[in-house]
N, C-alpha and C positions, 0 to 999 in steps of 0.2 A: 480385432473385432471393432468397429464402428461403434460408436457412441450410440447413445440411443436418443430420438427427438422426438419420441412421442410414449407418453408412460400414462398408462390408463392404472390405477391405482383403487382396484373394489369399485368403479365405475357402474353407477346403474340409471336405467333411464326407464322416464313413466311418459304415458299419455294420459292425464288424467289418474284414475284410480288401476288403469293395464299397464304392468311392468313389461319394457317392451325389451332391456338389458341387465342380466341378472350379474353380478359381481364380476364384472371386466377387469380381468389383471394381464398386462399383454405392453411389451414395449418393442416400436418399430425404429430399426437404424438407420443412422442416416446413408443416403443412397443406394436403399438395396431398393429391390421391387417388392412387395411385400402382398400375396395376395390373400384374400378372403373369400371363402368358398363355406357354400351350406344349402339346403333347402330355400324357398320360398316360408317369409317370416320366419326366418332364423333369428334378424339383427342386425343380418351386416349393413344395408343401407342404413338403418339409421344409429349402427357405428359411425360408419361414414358422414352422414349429417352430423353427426355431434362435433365433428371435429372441426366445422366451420360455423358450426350453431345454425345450420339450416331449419335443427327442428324447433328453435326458439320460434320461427313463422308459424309452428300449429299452435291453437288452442291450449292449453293444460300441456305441454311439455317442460316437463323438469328433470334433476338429475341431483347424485346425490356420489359421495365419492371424488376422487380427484381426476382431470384429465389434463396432463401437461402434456405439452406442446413447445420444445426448446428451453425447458426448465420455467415457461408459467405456467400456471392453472387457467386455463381458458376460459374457467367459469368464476373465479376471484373478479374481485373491485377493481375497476381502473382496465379493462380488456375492454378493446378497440375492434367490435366487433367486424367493422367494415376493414380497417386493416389484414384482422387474421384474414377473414373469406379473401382480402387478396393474396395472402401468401401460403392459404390452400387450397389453391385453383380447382373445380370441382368439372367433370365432363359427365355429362350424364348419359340412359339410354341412348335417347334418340336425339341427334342433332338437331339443333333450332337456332341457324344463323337468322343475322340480322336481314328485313330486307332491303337491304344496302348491299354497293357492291363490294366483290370480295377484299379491295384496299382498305371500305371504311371498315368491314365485318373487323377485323385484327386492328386498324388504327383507333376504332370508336372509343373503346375501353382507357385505352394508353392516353388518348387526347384526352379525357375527363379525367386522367388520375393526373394533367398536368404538363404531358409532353407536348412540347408547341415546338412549332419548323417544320415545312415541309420536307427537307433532307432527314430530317432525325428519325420522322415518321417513317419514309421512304427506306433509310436503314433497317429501323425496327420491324418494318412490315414484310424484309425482303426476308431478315433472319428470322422471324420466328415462322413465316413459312418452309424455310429451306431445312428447318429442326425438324418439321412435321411431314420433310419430302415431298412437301407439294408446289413446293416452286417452280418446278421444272414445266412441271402440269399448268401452272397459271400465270405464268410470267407476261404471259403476252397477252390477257385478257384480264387484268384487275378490275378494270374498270367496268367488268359484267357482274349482275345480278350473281350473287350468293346461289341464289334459291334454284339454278340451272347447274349448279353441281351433282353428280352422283352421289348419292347416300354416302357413302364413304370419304370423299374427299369433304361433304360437307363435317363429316366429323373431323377430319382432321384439321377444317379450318376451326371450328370449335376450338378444336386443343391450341390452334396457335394464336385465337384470339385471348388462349389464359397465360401463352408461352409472353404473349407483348406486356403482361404486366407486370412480369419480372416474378416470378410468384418463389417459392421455397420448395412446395411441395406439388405435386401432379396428383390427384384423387380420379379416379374413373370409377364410375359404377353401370358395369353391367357397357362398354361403353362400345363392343362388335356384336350385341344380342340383336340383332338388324341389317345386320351387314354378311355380303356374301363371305368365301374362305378368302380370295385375293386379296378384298382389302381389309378383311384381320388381320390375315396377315401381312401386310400393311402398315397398319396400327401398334401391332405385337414390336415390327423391327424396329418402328418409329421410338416404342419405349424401354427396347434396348438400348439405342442409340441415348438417349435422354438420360440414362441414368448416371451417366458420370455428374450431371449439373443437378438432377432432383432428385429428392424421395420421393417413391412412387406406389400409392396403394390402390390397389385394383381388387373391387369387388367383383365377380363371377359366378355363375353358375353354369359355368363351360369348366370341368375340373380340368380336362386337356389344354386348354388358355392358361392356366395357374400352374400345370407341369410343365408346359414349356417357357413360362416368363418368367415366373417368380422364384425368389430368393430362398423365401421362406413363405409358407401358409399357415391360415391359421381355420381350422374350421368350426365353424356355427352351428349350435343346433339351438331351437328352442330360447334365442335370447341368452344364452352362456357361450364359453368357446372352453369346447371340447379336447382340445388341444394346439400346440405351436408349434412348428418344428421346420428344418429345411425341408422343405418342398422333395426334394430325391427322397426323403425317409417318410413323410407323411405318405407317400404314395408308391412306397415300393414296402416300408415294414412300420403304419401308424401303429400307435402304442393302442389306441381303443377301440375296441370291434365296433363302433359305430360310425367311425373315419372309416373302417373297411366298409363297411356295408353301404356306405352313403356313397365313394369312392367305384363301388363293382354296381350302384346301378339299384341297387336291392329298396330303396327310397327318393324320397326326395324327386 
C-alpha cells in the first residue's frame, strides 16, 4: 500500500459563522487517482480549495483541525503558500487560457517560477504537452492564439500549463463538466497516463467518471464524507444506503 500524502485529521472548514466541512478524516496515497463524488454543496470543492488555500481568497474563511500535505500541516507557521498552490496544481471547470499563444499559454508560468533559455522552455513546452496528448494536435501551430482551441484541447492545455510547473499533485475539479464524451474521454486517459508521476484528486459529479478513473472514492454529503472506500466496492456494495441511493440516481 502507498504511503499516504495527504491526511486530513477532524478537518473543518467555516465561511464566516456557515460550516461548510464538518470533521474530515480521510487520507489520499500517493499516486493513486483518488476521486470525490456528491451532490451539489456537499464539500467537495472546497475540500479541494483547502488543500491549496484557495479559500483563504474569500472573506471569513477559516479551518480548524489538521490538514497535512506530505507530512506538514498546511495551515501551521512558516507554509509557503505560493509554493504549495505550485505543487498542487489545480484545473478547474471551465478552461481559461491565456490570451497568448499556445507556447506562451504552458511557457508563461515556468518563465516567472525562473526557467530561462529558449531550448529549456522549448523542451518543457514540448513535454508537458505531449503528457497531456496534445502535441501531436499542435506541434505545428504553437504560435496560434490559445483561445482558437476546442473547449477540450483548451483544457488540456490548462492541464499542461500546471504539468510545466513541475507540480506534486494534479487536483481537477469538475474538470469535463463542458466537454463533449471524446474529449473526456480524452482527459480520463490523459490521467491514467499521468499517474505513475502524480497524485491525482478529481472532484465530479459525473459518478460514471469516478468508476472508471479512480482508485478509490470518497463521497460527500452535507459537508462530511459519508464514506472511503475502492471505487469497485463503493459502487458495486457501499457500506451506507445513502452512497446507494445518491449512486442509483434517487438524489443529488
Amino acid at each position: 500500500m502507498s504511503e499516504a500524502v495527504v491526511r486530513a485529521e477532524n478537518f473543518r472548514h467555516f465561511f464566516g459563522e456557515r460550516q461548510t466541512l464538518r470533521r474530515i478524516n480521510l487520507e489520499i496515497r500517493r499516486n493513486e487517482i483518488f476521486g470525490i463524488i456528491g451532490p451539489a454543496g456537499s464539500g467537495k470543492s472546497t475540500f479541494l480549495r483547502a488543500l491549496n488555500r484557495l479559500n483563504d481568497l474569500v472573506p471569513g474563511s477559516r479551518t480548524e483541525g489538521t490538514l497535512e500535505v506530505c507530512g506538514q500541516d498546511i495551515y501551521g507557521p512558516g507554509t509557503s503558500v505560493v509554493e504549495l498552490r505550485r505543487r498542487l496544481g489545480m484545473v478547474f471547470a471551465t478552461p481559461i487560457p491565456l490570451p497568448r499563444s499556445i507556447f506562451e499559454n504552458v511557457a508563461f508560468g515556468a518563465r516567472m517560477a525562473g526557467v530561462k533559455g529558449r531550448a529549456r522552455l522549448n523542451e518543457l513546452v514540448a513535454d508537458s504537452l505531449r503528457k497531456t496528448a496534445l502535441w501531436e494536435e499542435v506541434m505545428d501551430r504553437l504560435d496560434s492564439s490559445a483561445l482558437k482551441l476546442s473547449g477540450g484541447q483548451q483544457q488540456r492545455l490548462c492541464l499542461a500549463r500546471i504539468l510545466a510547473l513541475k507540480p506534486e499533485f494534479i487536483m481537477l475539479d469538475e474538470p469535463t463538466s463542458g466537454l463533449d464524451p471524446i474529449s473526456t474521454m480524452k482527459i480520463e486517459e490523459t490521467l491514467r497516463q499521468l499517474q505513475s508521476e502524480f497524485t491525482i484528486i478529481l472532484v465530479t459529479n459525473n459518478t460514471k467518471q469516478a468508476a472508471r478513473v479512480a482508485d478509490r472514492t470518497a463521497f460527500f454529503l452535507n459537508g462530511e464524507i459519508v464514506e472511503v472506500d475502492r471505487t469497485e466496492k463503493i459502487f458495486s456494495a457501499p457500506s451506507d444506503q445513502r452512497t446507494n441511493d445518491y449512486i442509483l440516481g434517487k438524489f443529488g
